[in-house]
C-alpha positions as a Markdown table, in Angstrom:
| # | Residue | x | y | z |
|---|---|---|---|---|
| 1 | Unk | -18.5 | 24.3 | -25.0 |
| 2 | Unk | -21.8 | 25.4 | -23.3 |
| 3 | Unk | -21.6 | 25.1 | -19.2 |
| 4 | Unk | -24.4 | 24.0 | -17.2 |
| 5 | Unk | -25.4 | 27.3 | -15.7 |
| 6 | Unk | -25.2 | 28.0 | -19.5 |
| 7 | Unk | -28.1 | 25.9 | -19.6 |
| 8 | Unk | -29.7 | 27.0 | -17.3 |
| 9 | Unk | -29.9 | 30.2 | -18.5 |
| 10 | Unk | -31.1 | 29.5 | -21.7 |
| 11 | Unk | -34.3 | 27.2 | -19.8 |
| 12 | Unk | -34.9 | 30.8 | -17.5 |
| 13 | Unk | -34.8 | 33.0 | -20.9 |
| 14 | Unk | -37.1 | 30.3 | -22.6 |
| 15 | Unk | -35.1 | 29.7 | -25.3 |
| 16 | Unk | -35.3 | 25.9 | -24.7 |
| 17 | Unk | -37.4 | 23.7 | -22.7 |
| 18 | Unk | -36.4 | 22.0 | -19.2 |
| 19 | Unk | -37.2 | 18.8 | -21.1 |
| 20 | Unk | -34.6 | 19.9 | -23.9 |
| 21 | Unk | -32.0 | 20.6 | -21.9 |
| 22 | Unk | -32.2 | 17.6 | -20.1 |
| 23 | Unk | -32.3 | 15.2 | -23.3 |
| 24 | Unk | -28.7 | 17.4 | -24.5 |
| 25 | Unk | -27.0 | 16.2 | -21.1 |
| 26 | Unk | -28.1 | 12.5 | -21.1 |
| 27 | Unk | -26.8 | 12.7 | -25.4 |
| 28 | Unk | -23.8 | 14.1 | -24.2 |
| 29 | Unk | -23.5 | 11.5 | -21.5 |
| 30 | Unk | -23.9 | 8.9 | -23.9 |
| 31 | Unk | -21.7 | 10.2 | -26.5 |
| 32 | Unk | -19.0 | 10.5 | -24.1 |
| 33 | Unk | -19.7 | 7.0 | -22.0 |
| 34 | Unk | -19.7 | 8.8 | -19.0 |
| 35 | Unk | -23.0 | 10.0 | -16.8 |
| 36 | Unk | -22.5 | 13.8 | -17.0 |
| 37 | Unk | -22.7 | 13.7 | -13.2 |
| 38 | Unk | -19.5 | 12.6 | -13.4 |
| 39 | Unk | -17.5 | 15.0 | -15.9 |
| 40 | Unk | -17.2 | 18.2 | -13.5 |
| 41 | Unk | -18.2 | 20.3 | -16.3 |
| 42 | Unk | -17.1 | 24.0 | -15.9 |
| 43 | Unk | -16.6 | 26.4 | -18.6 |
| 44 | Unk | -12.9 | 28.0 | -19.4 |
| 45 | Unk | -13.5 | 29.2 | -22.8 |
| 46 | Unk | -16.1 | 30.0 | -25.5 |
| 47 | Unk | -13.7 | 30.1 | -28.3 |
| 48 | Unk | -10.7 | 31.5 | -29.3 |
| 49 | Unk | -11.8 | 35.0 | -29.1 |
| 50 | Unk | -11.5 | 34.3 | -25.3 |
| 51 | Unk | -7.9 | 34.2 | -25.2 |
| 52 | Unk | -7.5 | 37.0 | -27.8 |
| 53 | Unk | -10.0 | 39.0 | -25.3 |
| 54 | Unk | -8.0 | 37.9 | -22.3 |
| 55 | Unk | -4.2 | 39.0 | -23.8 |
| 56 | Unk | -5.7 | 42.3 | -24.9 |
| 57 | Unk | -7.5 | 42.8 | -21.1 |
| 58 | Unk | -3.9 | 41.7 | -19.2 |
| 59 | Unk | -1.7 | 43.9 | -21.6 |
| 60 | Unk | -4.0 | 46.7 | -20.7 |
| 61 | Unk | -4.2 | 46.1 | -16.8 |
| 62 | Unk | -0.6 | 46.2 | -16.9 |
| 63 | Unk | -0.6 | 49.4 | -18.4 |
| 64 | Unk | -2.9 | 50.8 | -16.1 |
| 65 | Unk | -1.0 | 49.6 | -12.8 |
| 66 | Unk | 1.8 | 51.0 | -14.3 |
| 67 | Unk | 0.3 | 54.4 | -14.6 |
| 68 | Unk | -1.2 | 54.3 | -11.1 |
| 69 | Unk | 2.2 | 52.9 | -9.8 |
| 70 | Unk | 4.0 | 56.6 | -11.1 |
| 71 | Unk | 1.4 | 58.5 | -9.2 |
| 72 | Unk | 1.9 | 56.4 | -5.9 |
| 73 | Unk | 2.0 | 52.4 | -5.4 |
| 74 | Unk | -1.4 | 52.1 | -3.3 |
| 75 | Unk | -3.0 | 54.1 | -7.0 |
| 76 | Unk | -2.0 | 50.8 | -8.7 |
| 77 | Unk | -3.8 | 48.4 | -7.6 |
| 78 | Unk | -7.1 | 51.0 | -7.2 |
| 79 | Unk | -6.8 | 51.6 | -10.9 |
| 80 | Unk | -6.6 | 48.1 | -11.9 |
| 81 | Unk | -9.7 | 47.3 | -9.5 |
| 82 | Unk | -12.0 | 49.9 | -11.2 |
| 83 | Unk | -10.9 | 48.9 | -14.8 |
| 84 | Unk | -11.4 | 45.4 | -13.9 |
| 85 | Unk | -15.2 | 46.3 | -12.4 |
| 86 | Unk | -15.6 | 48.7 | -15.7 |
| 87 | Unk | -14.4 | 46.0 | -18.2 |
| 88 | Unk | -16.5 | 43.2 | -16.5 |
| 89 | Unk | -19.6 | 45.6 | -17.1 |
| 90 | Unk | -18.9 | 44.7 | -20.9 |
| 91 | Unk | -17.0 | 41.0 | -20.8 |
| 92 | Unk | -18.8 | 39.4 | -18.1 |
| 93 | Unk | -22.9 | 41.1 | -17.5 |
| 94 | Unk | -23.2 | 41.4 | -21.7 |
| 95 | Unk | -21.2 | 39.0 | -23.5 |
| 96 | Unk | -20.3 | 36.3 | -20.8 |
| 97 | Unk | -17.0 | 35.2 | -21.6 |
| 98 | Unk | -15.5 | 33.1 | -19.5 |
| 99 | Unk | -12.0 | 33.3 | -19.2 |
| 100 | Unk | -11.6 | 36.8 | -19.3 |
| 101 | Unk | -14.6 | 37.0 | -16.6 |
| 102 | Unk | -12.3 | 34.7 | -14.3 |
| 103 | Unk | -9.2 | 37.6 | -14.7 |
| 104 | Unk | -11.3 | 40.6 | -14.4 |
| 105 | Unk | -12.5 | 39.0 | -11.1 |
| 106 | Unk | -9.1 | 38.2 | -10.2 |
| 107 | Unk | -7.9 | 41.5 | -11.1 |
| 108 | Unk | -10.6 | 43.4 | -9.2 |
| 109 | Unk | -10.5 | 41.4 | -6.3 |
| 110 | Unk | -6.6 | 41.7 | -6.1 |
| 111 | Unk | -6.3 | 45.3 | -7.0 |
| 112 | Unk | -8.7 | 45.9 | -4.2 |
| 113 | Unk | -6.4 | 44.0 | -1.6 |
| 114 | Unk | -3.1 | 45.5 | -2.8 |
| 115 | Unk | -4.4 | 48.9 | -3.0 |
| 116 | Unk | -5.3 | 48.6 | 1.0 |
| 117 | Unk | -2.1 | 46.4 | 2.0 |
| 118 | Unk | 0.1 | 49.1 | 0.4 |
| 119 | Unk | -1.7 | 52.1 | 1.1 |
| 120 | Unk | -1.8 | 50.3 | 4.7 |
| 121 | Unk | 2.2 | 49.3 | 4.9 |
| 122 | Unk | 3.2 | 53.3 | 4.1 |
| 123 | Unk | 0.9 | 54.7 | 6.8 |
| 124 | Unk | 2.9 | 52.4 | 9.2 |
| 125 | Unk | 6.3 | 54.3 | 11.0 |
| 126 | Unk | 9.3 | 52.0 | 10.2 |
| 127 | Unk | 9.1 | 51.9 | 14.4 |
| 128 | Unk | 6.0 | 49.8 | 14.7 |
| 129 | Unk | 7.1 | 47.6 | 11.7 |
| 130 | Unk | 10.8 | 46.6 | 13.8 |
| 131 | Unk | 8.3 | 46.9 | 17.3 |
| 132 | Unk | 6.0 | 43.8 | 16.5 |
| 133 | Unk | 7.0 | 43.0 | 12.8 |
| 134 | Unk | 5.0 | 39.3 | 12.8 |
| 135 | Unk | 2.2 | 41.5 | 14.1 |
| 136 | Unk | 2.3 | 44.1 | 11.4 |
| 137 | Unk | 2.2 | 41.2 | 8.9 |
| 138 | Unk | -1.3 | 40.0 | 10.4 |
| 139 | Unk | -3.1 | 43.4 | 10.4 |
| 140 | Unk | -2.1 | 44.0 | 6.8 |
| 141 | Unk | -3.3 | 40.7 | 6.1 |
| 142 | Unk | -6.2 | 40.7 | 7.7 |
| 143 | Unk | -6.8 | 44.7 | 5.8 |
| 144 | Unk | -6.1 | 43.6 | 2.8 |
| 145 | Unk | -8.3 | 40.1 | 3.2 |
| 146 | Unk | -11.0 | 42.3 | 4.4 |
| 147 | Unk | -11.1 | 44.7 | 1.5 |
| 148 | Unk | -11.1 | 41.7 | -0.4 |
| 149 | Unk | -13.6 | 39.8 | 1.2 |
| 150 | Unk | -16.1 | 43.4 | 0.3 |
| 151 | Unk | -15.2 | 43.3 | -3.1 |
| 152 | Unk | -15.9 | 39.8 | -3.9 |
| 153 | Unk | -19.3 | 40.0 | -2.1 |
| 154 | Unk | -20.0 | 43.1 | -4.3 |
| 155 | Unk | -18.4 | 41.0 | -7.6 |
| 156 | Unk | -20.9 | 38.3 | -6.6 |
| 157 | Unk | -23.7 | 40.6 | -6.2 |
| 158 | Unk | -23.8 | 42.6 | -9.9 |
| 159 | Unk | -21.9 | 39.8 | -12.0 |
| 160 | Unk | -22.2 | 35.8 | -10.3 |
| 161 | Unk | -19.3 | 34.7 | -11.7 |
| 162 | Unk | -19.2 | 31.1 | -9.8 |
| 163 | Unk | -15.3 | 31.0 | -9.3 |
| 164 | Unk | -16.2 | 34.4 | -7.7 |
| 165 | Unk | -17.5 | 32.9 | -4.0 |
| 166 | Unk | -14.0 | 30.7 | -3.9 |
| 167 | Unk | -12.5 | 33.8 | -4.2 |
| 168 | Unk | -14.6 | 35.3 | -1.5 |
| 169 | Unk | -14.3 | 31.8 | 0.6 |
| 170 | Unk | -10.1 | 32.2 | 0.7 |
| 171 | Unk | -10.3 | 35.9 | 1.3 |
| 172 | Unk | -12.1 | 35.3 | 3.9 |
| 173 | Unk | -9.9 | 32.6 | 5.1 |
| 174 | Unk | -7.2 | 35.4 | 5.2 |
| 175 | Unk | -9.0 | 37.5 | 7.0 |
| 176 | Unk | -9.4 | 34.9 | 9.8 |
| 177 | Unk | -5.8 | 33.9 | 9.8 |
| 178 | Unk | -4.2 | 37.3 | 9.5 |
| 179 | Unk | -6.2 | 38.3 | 12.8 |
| 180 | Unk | -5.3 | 35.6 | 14.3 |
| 181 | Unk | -1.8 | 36.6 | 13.8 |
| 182 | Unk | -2.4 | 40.2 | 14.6 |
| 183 | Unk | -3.5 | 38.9 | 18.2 |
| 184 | Unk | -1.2 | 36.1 | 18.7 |
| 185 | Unk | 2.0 | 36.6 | 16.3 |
| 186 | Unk | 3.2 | 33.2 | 18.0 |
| 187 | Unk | 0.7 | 30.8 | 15.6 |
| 188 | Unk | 3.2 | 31.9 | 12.9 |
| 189 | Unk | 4.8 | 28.4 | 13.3 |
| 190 | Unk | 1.1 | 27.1 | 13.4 |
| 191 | Unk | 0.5 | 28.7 | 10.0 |
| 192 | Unk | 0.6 | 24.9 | 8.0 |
| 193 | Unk | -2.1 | 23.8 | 10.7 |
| 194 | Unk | -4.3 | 26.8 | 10.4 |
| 195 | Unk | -4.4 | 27.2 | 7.0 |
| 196 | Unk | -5.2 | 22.7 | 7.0 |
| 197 | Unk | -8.1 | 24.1 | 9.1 |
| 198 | Unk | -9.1 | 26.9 | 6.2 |
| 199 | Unk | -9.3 | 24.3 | 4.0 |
| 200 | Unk | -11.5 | 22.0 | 5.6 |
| 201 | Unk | -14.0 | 24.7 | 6.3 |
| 202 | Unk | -13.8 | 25.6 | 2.8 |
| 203 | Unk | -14.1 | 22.2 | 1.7 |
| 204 | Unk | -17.5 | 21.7 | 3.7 |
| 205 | Unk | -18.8 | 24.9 | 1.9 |
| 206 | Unk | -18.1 | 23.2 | -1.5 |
| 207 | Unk | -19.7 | 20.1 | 0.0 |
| 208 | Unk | -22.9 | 22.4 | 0.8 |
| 209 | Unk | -23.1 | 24.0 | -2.6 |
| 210 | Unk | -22.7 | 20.7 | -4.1 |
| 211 | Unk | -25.2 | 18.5 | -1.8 |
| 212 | Unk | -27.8 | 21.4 | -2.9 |
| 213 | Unk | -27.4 | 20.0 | -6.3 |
| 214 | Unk | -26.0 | 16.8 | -6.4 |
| 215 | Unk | -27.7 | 15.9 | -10.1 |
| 216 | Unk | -24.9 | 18.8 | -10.9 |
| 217 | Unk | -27.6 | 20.7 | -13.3 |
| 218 | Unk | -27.4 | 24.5 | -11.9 |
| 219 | Unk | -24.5 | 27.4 | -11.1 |
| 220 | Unk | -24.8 | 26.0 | -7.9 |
| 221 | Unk | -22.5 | 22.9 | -9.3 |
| 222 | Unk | -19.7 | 25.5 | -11.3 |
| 223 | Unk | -19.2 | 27.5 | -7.5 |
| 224 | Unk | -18.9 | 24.4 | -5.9 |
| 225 | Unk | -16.2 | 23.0 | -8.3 |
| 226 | Unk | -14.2 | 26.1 | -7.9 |
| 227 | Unk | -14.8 | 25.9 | -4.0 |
| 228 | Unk | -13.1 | 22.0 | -4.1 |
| 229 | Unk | -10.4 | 23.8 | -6.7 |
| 230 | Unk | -9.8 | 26.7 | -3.5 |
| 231 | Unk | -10.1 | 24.4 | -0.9 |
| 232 | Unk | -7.6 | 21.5 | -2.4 |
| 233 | Unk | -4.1 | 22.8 | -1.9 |
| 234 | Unk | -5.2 | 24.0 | 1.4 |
| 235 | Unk | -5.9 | 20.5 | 2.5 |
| 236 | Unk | -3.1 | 18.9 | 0.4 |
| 237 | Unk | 0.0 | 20.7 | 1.2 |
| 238 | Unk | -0.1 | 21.9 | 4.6 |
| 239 | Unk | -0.6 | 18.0 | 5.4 |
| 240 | Unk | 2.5 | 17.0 | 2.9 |
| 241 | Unk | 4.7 | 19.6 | 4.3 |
| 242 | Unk | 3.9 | 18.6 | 7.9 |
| 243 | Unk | 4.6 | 15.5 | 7.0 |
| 244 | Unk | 7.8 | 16.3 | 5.8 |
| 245 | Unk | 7.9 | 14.8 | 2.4 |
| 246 | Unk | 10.2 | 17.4 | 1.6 |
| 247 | Unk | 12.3 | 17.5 | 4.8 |
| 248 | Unk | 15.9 | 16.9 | 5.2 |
| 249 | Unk | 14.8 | 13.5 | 7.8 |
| 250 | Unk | 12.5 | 12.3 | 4.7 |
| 251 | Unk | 12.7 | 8.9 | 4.6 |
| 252 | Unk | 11.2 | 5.3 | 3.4 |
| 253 | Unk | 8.5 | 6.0 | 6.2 |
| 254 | Unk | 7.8 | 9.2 | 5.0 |
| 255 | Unk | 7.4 | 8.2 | 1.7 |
| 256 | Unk | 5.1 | 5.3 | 2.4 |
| 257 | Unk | 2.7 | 7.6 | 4.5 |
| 258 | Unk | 2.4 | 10.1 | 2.2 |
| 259 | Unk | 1.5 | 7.5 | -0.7 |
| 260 | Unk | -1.1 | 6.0 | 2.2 |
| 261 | Unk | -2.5 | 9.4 | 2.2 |
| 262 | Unk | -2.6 | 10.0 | -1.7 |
| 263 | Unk | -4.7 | 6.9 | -1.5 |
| 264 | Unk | -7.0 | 8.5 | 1.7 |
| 265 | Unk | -7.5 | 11.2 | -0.6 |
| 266 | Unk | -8.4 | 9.0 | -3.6 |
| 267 | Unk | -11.5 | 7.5 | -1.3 |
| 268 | Unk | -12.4 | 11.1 | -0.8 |
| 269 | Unk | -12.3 | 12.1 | -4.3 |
| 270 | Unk | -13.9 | 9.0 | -5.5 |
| 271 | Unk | -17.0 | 9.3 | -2.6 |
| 272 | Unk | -17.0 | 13.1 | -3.4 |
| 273 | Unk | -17.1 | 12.6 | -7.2 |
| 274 | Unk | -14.2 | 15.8 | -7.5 |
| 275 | Unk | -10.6 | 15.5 | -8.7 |
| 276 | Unk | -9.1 | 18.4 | -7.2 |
| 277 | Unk | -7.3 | 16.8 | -4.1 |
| 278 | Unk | -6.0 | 14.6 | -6.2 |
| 279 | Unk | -4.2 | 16.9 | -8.2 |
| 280 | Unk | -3.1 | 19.2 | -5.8 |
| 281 | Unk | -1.1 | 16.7 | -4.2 |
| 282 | Unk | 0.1 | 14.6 | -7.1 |
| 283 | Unk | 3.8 | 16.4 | -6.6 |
| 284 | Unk | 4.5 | 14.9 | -3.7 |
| 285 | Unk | 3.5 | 11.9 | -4.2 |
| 286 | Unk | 5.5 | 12.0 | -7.0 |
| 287 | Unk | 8.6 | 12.4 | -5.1 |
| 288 | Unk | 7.7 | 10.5 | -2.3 |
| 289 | Unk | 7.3 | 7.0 | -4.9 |
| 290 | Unk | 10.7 | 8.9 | -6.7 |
| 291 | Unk | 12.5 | 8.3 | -3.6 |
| 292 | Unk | 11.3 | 5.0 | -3.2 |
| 293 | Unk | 12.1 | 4.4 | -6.5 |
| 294 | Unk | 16.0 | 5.6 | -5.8 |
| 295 | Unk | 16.2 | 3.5 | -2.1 |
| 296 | Unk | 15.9 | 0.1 | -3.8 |
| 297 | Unk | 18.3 | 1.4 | -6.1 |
| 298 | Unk | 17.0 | 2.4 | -9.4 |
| 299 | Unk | 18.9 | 6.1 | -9.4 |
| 300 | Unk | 18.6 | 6.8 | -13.2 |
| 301 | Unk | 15.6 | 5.6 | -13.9 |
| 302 | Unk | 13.7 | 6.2 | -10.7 |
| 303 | Unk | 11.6 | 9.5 | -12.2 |
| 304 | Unk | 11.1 | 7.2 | -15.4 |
| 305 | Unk | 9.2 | 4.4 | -13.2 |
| 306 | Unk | 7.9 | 7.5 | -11.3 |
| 307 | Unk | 6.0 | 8.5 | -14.1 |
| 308 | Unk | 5.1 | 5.9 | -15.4 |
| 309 | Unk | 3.6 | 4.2 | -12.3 |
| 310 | Unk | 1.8 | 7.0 | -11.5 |
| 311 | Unk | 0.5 | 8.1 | -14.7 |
| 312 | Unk | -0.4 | 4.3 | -15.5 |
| 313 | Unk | -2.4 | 4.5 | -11.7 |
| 314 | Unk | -4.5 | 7.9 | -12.9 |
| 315 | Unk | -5.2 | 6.5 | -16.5 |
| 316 | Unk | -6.7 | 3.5 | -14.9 |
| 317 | Unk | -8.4 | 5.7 | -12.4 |
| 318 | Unk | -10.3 | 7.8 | -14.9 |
| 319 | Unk | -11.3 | 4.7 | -17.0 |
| 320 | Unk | -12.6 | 2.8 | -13.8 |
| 321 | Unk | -13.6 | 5.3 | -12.2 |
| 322 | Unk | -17.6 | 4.8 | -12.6 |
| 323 | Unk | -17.2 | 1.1 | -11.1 |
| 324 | Unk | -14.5 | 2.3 | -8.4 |
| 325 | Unk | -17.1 | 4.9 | -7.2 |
| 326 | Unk | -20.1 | 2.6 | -7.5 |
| 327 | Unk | -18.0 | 0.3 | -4.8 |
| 328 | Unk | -16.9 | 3.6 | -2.5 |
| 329 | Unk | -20.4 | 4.8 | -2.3 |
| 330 | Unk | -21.7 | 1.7 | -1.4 |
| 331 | Unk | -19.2 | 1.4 | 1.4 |
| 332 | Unk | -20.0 | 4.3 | 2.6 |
| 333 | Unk | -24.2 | 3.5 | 3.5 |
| 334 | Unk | -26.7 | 5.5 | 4.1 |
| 335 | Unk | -24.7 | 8.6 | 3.9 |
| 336 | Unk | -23.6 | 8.0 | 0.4 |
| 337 | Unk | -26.7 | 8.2 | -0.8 |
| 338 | Unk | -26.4 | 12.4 | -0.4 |
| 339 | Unk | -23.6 | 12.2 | -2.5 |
| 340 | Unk | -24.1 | 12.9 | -6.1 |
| 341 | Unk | -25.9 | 10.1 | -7.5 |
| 342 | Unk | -23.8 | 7.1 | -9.1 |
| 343 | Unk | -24.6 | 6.2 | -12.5 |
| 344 | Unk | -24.2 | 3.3 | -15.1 |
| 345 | Unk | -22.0 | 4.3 | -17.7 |
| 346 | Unk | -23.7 | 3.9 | -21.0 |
| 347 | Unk | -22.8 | 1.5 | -23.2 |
């Protein structure tokens, strides 16, 4: 499956026309019924060789934090951060595979913040840990965030991966809330609220990418899906949890709100023309209708109507979903129309 930065690439090397390219996405719209607008296309794998790539790459990061972790822990994580930036040289800048692009950022990026955050916690006297211990926590975290924040920048720079700037968006996120503990170790029971607030910044960043591109034909639409994929739990569960859905004083009224707020974030997905909030909160909404399910009485069977209420609801979602979003656009006036554009579905 070919992406649409792949695409794009292909029109910047010459190797087909702009008008080609274009005339491939509206067939493959029309093959497919659906506007390719709509699809959130984003490329995972190339073939099979991706995931025989990617088992060989893990097996031998392993191997190398293994072999840094016998010389000192803080080696571990350094080790696996320049294999990861020597392997990505190969995998990612010359043959662009995808997958194993997405763990050699991930590896880079995390052996960068482990190698501080451990090489940090051992330079730390057992005395200042006991002394302010909530403290500690937030200059660590805000260290290792930090380091991680550089090394995503530099990622982005040499290799523009697009799942590479969510990576940089959440480690920057860190770095804000682990200062903010290091100043005032009290917001610890604030955490679910800050981190609500991290992901409504980041979900306006994905916004921005994706408003620069709302046809969805450039990288500029893969960083912004990953962006709504960083951004979604952030949103989703820090609202559930404060909530309670999972709280011992969950009740009928608890489980009604959060299934009113599964369908807030519905109208946002639909306006938005992204699934991701969707998904990162379909768990509790699955309990929440599960206990509704078990109040009027239908113990045995209540995860059987669960599932099949809600899986009956998202089926019909995706089929209508063209004709839903047609109706939440238009609701929404003039400022729908900077939304990505709504489509007929061919026929």
């Amino acid at each position: 499956m070919y992406s649409e930065s792949d695409l794009d690439t292909a029109v910047a090397a010459g190797a087909i026309s702009a008008e080609a390219a274009q005339a491939f996405r509206l067939h493959v719209a029309a093959e497919r019924h659906a506007p390719a607008v709509d699809e959130e296309h984003f490329r995972l794998l190339t073939g099979f060789n991706d995931i025989f790539v990617s088992i060989a790459l893990v097996l031998l990061l392993v191997a190398v934090a293994q072999i840094g972790e016998s010389i000192a822990t803080p080696w571990s994580g350094a080790l696996v951060a320049a294999a990861a930036w020597a392997l990505a040289i190969v995998f990612t800048a010359r043959r662009r595979m995808a997958l194993p692009s997405i763990l050699l950022l991930a590896a880079f990026v995390g052996g960068v913040a482990f190698s501080i955050a451990t090489a940090l916690t051992s330079a730390l006297t057992s005395t200042m840990m006991e002394s302010g211990s909530d403290r500690m926590v937030g200059v660590v975290t805000a260290a290792a965030a930090l380091g991680a924040t550089a090394a995503a920048w530099l990622h982005w720079r040499r290799f523009m991966v697009p799942i590479t700037v969510a990576a940089g968006a959440c480690a920057v996120a860190a770095l804000l809330l682990g200062t903010l503990l290091a100043i005032a170790p009290g917001l610890q029971n604030s955490v679910w609220l800050l981190l609500f607030i991290a992901g409504l910044a980041i979900f306006a960043l994905a916004m921005r990418w994706d408003l620069s591109d709302p046809a969805r034909r450039t990288r500029r639409a893969d960083v912004a899906f990953w962006l709504h994929l960083a951004a979604a739990p952030m949103i989703a569960h820090p609202v559930f949890q404060m909530l309670g859905v999972f709280g011992e004083q969950s009740g009928v009224d608890t489980a009604v709100a959060a299934l009113a707020l599964y369908a807030v974030f519905g109208f946002v997905a639909l306006a938005v023309d992204r699934r991701a909030l969707l998904v990162s909160s379909l768990v509790y909404v699955l309990f929440a209708l599960g206990s509704l399910f078990r109040t009027a009485g239908a113990v045995e069977l209540s995860a059987a109507f669960t599932a099949l209420v809600i899986g009956s609801a998202l089926l019909s979602l995706s089929v209508f979903w063209h004709p839903m979003r047609r109706r939440v656009v238009g609701l929404l006036g003039n400022a729908g129309r900077r939304l990505p554009p709504v489509e007929m579905a061919a026929t």
